[in-house]
N, C-alpha and C positions, 0 to 999 in steps of 0.2 A: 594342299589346304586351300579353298576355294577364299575368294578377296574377300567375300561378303560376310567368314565366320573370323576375321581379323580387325583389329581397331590399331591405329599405329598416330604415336606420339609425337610430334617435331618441336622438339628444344631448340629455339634461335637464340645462339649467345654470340657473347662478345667474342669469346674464344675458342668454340667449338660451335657446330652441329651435331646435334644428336638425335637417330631416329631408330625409337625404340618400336618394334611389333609383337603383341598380344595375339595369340588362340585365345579364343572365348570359349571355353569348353560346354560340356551340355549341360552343366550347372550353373553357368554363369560366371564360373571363376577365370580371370584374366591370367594365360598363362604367356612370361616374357620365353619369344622364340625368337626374336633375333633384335641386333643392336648394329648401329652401322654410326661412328665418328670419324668427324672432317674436320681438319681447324677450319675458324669462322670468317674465312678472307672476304673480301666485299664488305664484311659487318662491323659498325663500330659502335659501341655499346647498346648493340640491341637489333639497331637501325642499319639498314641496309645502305651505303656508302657506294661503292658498286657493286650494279645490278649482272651485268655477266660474270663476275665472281662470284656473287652470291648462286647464282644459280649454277655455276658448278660444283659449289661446294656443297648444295645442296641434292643435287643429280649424286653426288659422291656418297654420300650419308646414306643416303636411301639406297641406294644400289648393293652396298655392304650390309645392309638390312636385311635387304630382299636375297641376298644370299645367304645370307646365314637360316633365314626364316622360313627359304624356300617359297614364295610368295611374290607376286606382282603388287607393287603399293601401286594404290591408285587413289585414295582420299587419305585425309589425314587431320589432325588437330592436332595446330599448331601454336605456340606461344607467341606472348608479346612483353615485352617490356620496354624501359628506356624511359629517361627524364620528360620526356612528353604524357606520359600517363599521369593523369589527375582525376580526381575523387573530389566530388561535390553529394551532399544530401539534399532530398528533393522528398516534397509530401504530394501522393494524388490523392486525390478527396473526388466520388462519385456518389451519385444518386439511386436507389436500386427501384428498378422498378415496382410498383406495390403489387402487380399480378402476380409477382415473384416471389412463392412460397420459401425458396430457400436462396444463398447464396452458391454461385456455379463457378467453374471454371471460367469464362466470360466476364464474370463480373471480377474477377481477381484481374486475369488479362488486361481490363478496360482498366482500371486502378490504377494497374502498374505504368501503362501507355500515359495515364493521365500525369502521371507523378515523372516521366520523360519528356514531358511540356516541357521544357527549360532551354532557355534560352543560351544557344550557345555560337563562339563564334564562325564563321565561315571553314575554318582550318580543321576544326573538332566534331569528332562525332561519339556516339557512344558505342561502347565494346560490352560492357554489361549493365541490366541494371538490378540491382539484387534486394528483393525484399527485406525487411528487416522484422517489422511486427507491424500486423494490422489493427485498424479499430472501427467496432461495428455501432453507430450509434456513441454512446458515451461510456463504452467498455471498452477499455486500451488493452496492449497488453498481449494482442492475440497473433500467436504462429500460423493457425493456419483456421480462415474464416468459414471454408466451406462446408458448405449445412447449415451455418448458421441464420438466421433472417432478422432485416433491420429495414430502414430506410435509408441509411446514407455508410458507406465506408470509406477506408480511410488508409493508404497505405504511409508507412515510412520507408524509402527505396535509397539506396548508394546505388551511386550513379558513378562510373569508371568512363572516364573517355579519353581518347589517344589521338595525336594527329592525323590527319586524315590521308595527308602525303605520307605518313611510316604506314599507317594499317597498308595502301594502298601497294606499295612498294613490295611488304611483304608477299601482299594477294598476286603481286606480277611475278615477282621470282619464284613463286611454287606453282605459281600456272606455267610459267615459261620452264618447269623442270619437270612437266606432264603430271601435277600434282591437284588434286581437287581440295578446297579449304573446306572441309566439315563448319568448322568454328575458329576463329580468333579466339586466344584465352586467354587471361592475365597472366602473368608466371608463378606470382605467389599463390592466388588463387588456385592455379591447378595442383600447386606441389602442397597446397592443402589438402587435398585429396589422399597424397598416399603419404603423409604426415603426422596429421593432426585426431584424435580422436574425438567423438560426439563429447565429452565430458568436458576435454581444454575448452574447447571453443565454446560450452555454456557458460565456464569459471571465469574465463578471461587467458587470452595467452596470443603471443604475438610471434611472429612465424619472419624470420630472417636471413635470407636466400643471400651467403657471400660468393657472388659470381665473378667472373675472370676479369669484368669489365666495369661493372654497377653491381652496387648491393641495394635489393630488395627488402623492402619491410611490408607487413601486411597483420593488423590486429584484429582480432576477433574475440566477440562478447556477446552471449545469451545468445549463440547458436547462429551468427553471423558476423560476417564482414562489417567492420564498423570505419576500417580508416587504412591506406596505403600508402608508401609512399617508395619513391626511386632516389637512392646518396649515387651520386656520378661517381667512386670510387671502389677499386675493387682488388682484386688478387693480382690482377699487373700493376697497379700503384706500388704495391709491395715487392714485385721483382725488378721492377725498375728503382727503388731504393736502393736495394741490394746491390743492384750494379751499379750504379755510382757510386756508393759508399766504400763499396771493398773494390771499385774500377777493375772489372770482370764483365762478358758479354751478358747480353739479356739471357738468351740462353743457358749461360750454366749457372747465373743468377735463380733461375727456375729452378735447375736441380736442386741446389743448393738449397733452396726455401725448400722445395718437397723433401731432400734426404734431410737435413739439418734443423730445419727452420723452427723454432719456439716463440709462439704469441706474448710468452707471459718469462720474463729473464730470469726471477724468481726458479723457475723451474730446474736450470742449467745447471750442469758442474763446470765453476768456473776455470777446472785442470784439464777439461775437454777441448780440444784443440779439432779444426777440420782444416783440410788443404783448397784454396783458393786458385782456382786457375785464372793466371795474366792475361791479359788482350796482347793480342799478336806474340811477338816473339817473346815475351816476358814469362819469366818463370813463375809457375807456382808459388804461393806462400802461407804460411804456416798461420791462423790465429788462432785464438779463443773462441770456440763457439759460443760464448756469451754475448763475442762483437755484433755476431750476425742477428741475437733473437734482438740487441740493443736498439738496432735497426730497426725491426719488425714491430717489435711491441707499441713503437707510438704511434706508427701508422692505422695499427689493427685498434686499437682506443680509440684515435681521431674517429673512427669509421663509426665504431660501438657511442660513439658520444654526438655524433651527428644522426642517426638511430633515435637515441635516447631523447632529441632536441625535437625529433617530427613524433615522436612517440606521445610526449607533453602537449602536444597539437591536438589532439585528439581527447575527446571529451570522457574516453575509456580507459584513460592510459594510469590512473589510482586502480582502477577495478581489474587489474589481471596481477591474478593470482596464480592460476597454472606457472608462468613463468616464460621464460625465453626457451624455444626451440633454435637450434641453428642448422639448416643445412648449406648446400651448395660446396664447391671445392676445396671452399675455403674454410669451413667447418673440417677438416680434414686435417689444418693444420694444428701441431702438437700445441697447449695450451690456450689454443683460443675458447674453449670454454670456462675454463678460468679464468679466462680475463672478463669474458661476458661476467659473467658470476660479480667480480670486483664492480663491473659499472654498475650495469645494470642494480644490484642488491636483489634478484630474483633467484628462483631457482633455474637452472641452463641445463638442457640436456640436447645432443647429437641428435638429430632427427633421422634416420635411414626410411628410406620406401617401403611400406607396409601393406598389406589387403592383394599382393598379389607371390605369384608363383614363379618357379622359371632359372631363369640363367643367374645365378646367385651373385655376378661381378654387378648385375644391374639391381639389382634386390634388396641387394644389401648395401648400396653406395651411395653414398649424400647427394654427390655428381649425380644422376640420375632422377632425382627425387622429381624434376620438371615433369621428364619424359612419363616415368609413370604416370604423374599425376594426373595428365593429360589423357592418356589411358583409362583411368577411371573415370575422368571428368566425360568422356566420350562415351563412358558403360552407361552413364547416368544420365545422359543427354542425348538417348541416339536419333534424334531426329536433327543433332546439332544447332539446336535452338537457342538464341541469346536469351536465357533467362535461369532461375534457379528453381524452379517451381519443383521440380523431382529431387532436389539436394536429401529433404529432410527421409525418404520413400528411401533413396539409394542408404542413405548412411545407416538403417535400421539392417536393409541385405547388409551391408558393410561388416557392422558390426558381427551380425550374425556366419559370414563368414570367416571373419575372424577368430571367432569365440571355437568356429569347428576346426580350425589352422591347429589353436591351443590343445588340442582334446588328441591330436595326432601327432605332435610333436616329439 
């Protein structure tokens, strides 16, 4: 399979790497052909902590990739996340030329450039800046301007920006692992992608990534990104409870959450009993598995309710009606979407990766949702441009591939 008919995913998390590789077949459809995970050593919620760790861990990922996929990775599009990510709105306002029978491509560019005027500090740069709706003259309101003609436009833009020392960090440990950056990409942003349908994100609906490390939030309204935000707590907040609680290593504290674990204690039969392994010599012991979801469940609330606190920040947060999606690892655990349900009062559904083909453990798994998304976000952007200008063009194929998924199923 030659490099140039492949597009390949890099997940940077807290507690994994993961690098997913796509065939692009002759139709355009993204097929997954190989997956290569490493735990995430060097990384600490997000952010690269050390850099020769990271870059082995990352050589690691990719290597198990490229074998499985048969393929040399040599670019990639990669994620970003972590409590340094910030979201500001910004307006450009330009003048059109009056020789200018219509409005061009140029003129939206120049817009958008204009409305990236913002002043920011020396540490911060921007990672995206994403249309929202334009206005041509004194008609608001508009998706997409061109053809139309006026004298003066007018963009509304979200503007995403990340420190400049993490973007930079990352851009070092995937060059230093023989890796070319296509794009830097939001996380929830790209797991928007194989997520979210053209419909939620007109109605209102807000996208909630529970990762090993940090939980992501990201809400969308009238066909764009309107407000994001990073909770520093994650799926290891939860196993490190665990083991302190029932005094048991970190380690079989994980199992235990994954074999056992319940979000919501409601759910339990309280005659259900799991065995407990001791630290060092100490024996096994016998509780309740109601003790362990006990645990669990105020953590996973605290999370869902520091969620709900940046959600109310957000001048969208009455208008989503779609409801809660949840993916990431932690969407995986038994009752957290009934809990979402309880906080939240929306409707909550499991999000799995959608619009593509392939290895069905990556396909169909929440865990994954990055890596694709990054994958389509890379179908839809292949000249790896910081901008969203092709979102609305891609998600119409989108659709339309989907709709022929259904027709063959």
């Amino acid at each position: 399979m030659p490099a140039d008919d492949v597009i390949v995913g890099l997940d940077i998390g807290t507690t994994k790497i993961a690098a997913v590789v796509a065939e692009i077949t002759e139709d355009e459809r993204p097929k997954i052909v190989g997956l290569g995970i490493h735990p995430a050593d060097g990384l600490k919620k997000g952010m690269v902590a050390n850099l020769e760790q990271a870059v082995e861990s990352v050589i690691r990922a990719v290597q198990d990739a490229e074998l499985m996929a048969g393929v040399k990775v040599e670019k990639v599009f990669a994620g970003i996340s972590g409590s340094h990510i910030r979201g500001i709105s910004s307006r450009g306002i330009i003048s059109l030329a009056k020789s200018s029978k219509e409005i061009g491509q140029a003129d939206v560019d120049k817009v958008i450039e204009a409305a990236k005027a913002v002043a920011l500090p020396l540490d911060r740069e921007i990672i995206h800046a994403i249309p929202q709706e334009f206005s041509v003259d004194d008609q608001s309101g508009i998706k997409d301007p061109m053809g139309m003609s006026g004298t003066r436009l007018e963009a509304d833009v979200y503007i995403i920006t990340g420190s400049v020392t993490s973007a930079q960090n990352i851009h070092k440990s995937l060059q230093r692992a023989g890796l070319e950056v296509l794009d830097l990409v939001l996380q929830p942003l790209a797991s928007s992608y194989a997520l979210l349908t053209p419909e939620e994100e007109e109605s209102g609906v807000v996208l909630i990534e529970l990762g090993g490390g940090i939980t992501d939030m990201a809400l969308f309204y009238d066909g764009s990104l309107r407000y994001t935000a990073t909770i520093g707590l994650g799926g290891r907040n939860i196993t490190n409870d665990i083991a302190i609680g029932l005094k048991t290593s970190v380690d079989k504290a994980e199992e235990l959450k994954r074999n056992y674990g319940c979000a919501l204690n409601g759910l339990v039969d309280s005659d259900e009993t799991i065995s407990v392994p001791g630290l060092g010599s100490k024996e096994p012991k016998e509780i309740s598995r109601a003790v362990l979801s006990a645990i669990i469940e105020p953590r996973v609330e605290e999370i869902f309710n520091l969620v709900l606190k940046e959600m109310r920040k957000s001048d969208h947060a009455e208008l989503v009606t779609s409801g809660i999606v949840l993916t990431g690892g932690g969407a995986l655990l038994e009752g957290t979407q009934e809990l979402a349900e309880q906080v939240f009062d929306l409707p909550v559904r499991v999000g799995s990766p959608d619009g593509v083909i392939g290895i069905e453990d990556v396909v169909s798994n929440p865990m994954h949702a990055t890596g694709v998304g990054l994958i389509l976000y890379g179908l839809s952007h292949p000249q790896g441009r910081r901008n969203e200008k092709n979102r609305g063009k891609f998600r119409k194929v989108y659709r339309k591939i989907k709709n022929l998924f259904g027709e063959y199923s």
